[in-house]
N, C-alpha and C positions, 0 to 999 in steps of 0.2 A: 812953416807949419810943423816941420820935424823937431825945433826948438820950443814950439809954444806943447805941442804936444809931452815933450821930456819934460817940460816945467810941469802941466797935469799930474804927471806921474809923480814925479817928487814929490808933491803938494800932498797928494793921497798917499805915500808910504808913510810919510811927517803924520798926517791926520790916523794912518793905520796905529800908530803909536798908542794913542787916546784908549785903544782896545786893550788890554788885559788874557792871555789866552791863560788858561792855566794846563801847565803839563800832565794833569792827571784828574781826574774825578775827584771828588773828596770833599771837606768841611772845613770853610776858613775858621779856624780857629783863634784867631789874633789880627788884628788891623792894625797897620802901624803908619797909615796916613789918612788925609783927609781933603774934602773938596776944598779945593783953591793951594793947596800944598804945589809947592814945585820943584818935578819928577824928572830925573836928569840923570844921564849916562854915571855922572859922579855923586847922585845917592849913597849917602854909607849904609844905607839900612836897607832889608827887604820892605815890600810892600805888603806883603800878605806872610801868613804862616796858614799851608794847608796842610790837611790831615786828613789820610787815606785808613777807615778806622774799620775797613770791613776785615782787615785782616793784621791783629797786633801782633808788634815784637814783645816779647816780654826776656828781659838780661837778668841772668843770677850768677851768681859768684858760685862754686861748689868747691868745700875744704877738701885739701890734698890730697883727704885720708880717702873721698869719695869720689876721685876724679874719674874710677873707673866709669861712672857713669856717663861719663863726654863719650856717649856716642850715638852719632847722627840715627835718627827716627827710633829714639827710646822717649816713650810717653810719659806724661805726667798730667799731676793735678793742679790747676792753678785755683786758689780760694780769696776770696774778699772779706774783708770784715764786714762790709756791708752788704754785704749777701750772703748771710751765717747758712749754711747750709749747705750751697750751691759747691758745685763743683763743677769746672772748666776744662774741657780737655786740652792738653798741650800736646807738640814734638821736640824734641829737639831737632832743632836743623843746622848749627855749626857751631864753634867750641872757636877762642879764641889761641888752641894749640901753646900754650904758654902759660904758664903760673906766674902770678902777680909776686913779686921779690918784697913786696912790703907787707903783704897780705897771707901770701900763699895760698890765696884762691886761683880759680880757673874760670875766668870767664864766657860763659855760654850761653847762646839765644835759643830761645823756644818762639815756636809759631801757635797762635790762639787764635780760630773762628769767632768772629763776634760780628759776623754777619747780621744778628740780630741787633746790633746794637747795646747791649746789656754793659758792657765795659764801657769806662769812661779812661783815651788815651792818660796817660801819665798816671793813672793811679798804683797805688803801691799793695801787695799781696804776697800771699806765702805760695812756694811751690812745693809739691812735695812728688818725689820718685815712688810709685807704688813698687812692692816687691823688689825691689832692686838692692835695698840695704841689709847686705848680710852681718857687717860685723855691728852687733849692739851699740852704741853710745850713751853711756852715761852722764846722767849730770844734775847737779844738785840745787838747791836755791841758793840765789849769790850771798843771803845772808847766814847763810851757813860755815863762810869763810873765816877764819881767820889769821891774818899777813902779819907775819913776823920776822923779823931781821934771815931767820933759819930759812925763810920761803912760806908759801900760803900752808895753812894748817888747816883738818878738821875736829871737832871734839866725836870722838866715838866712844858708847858709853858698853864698857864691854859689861859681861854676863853678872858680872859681880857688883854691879852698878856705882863701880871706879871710871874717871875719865882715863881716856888715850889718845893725847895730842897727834895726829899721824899725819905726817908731811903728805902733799897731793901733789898731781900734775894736771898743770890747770887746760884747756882747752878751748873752743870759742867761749866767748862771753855775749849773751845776746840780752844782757838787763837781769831779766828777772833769773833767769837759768845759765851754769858753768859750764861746759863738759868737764869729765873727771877722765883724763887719761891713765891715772896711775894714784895707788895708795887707796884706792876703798875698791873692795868688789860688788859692793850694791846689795850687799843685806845687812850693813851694820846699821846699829841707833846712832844717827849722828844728829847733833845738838843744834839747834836752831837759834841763831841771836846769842849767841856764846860771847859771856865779860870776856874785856880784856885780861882780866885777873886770872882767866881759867888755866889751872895747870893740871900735868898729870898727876895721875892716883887719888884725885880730889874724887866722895864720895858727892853722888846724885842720888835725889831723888825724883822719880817720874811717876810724875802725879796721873794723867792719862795716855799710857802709849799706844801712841800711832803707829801703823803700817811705817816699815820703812821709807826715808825722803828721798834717796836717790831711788831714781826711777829706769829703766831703761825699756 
């Protein structure tokens, strides 16, 4: 009887198998098998991918210059493109204590409510630190550049409406916009789409001028 009974039990932990419990609440997000598949200690793969979405991580990188801000429970704003307007509160909750050697960023996690649902895991957004950036950053349109054997160059058109080739110090580059570390202080005329051919002393003329391009 004691033998037939161990056999029961085996049989039902074997069939306990069949079940699925999953470690946490949340939304299969991914399926990576199917009925009649067979599901074995030596599976290489998971069987599910879930997703606990009532409360996201969101990782940013932060440049060197603004690391001061890695620190635990300073708020932020996180933004969608697809939801122009909105705005997400965040925290910071840990900082990865290390600056990346290829990058020179700081990797840091922020926590986001979306208890309502409104965020879709993995999508991509802008964060931004309210209040917290004291020192300016400038930075100009990438097509404002000009890279020369000397290093990146801008055309500034001074008073006299002569150019002035003037060495910069370049900073992120995020596409459409440079940072200017060094060589403009953000109220010269600097030329937009400048020939290769452009040298100093070359007169300009400007046909309608704009408000200065560097912005900060």
């Amino acid at each position: 009887m004691d033998a037939g009974q161990a056999r029961v039990k085996r049989l039902e932990e074997l069939k306990g198998f069949g079940r699925v419990i999953a470690p946490f609440e949340g939304t299969i997000t991914a399926r990576y098998t199917d009925v009649g598949d067979l599901i074995s200690t030596e599976t290489p793969h998971a069987l599910f991918k879930l997703a606990d979405t009532r409360t996201l991580r969101v990782f940013v990188r932060i440049p060197q210059t603004l690391t001061t801000l890695a620190t635990v429970g300073v708020p932020a704003e996180l933004t969608l493109d697809e939801k122009p307007g909105r705005h997400f509160a965040a925290t910071l909750v840990r900082s990865a204590g290390a600056l990346d050697p290829s990058s020179r960023t700081l990797l840091v996690e922020l926590s986001v409510d979306n208890s309502a649902g409104e965020i879709f895991a993995g999508s991509f957004g802008q964060v931004r630190f309210p209040g917290q950036v004291t020192n300016k950053i400038l930075s100009l349109p990438s097509n404002a550049l000009l890279f020369r054997p000397d290093g990146p160059q801008v055309g500034v058109v001074k008073p006299d409406e002569t150019v002035e080739l003037r060495p910069v110090k370049l900073g992120r580059d995020s596409g459409r916009q440079v940072e200017i570390l060094g060589g403009v202080s953000g109220n010269e005329r600097v030329i937009l789409n400048p020939r290769d051919s452009l040298t100093d002393h070359t007169r300009v003329r400007i046909a309608n001028a704009p408000p200065p391009v560097g912005k900060l």
